[in-house]
C-alpha positions in Angstrom: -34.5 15.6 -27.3 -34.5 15.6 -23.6 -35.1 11.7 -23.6 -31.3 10.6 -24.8 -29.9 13.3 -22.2 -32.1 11.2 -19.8 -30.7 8.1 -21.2 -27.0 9.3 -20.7 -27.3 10.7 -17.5 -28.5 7.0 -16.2 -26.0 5.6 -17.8 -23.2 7.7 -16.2 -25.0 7.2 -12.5 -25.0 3.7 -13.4 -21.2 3.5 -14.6 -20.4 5.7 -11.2 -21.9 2.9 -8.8 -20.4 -0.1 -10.9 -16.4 1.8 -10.5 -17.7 2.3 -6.3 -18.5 -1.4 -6.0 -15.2 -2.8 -8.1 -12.2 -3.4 -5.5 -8.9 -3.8 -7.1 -6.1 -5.2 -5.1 -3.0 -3.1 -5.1 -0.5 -4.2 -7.1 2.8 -6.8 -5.6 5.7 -4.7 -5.3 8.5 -7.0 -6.9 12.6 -6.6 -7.0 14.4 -6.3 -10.2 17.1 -8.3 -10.0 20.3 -8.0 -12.0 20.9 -11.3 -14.3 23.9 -13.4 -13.9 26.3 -12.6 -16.4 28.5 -15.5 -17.8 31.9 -15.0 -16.8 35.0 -14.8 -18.9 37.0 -17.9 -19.3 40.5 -17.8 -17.5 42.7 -19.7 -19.3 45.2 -19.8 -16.4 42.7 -21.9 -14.6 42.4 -25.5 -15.0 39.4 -27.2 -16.8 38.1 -28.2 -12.9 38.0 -25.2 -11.8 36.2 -23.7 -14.4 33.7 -26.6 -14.4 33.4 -25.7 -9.8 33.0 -21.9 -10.8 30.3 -22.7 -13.3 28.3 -25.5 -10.8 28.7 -22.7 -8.4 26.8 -19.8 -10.5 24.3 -22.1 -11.8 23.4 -23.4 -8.2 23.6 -19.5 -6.7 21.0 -19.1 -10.1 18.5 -22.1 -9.2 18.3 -20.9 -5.8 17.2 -17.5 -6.3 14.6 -18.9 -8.8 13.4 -21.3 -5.9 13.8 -18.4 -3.1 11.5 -16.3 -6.3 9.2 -19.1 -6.2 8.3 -19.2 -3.0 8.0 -15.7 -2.1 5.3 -15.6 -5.1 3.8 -18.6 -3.6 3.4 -16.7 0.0 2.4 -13.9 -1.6 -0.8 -15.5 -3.7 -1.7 -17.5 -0.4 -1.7 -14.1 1.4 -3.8 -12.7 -1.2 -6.0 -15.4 -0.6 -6.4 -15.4 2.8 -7.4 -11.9 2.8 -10.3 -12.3 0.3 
């Protein structure tokens, strides 16, 4: 009876030194960023102006992808380097 009490406790000893040896990287704090809403179409405006203000928020929206992108990019290289 004693020998599967035997068996458990090695196996708990055993679990305890494999969680020591694991090293987990803390997690990458990220910001939450509010999404672009479309904006309401002003009539009063002409058609080329509407067309500027679009081309505008779809540029300001590619370049916070591309400013996402490379802080991820840093980020992983930094993780990297550190290893």
């Amino acid at each position: 009876m004693t020998n599967w009490q035997a068996d458990l406790d090695a196996l708990v000893q055993e679990t305890m030194a494999l969680t020591k040896s694991v090293r987990v990287a803390p997690p990458i704090l990220r910001a939450v960023v509010e999404p672009n809403r479309m904006l309401a179409l002003n009539l009063k405006n002409s058609e080329r102006d509407q067309i500027r203000q679009r081309v505008a928020t779809f540029k300001a929206h590619q370049e916070r992808f591309a400013r996402e992108r490379e802080d991820y990019a840093a980020s992983l290289l930094e993780r990297m380097r550190e290893q």
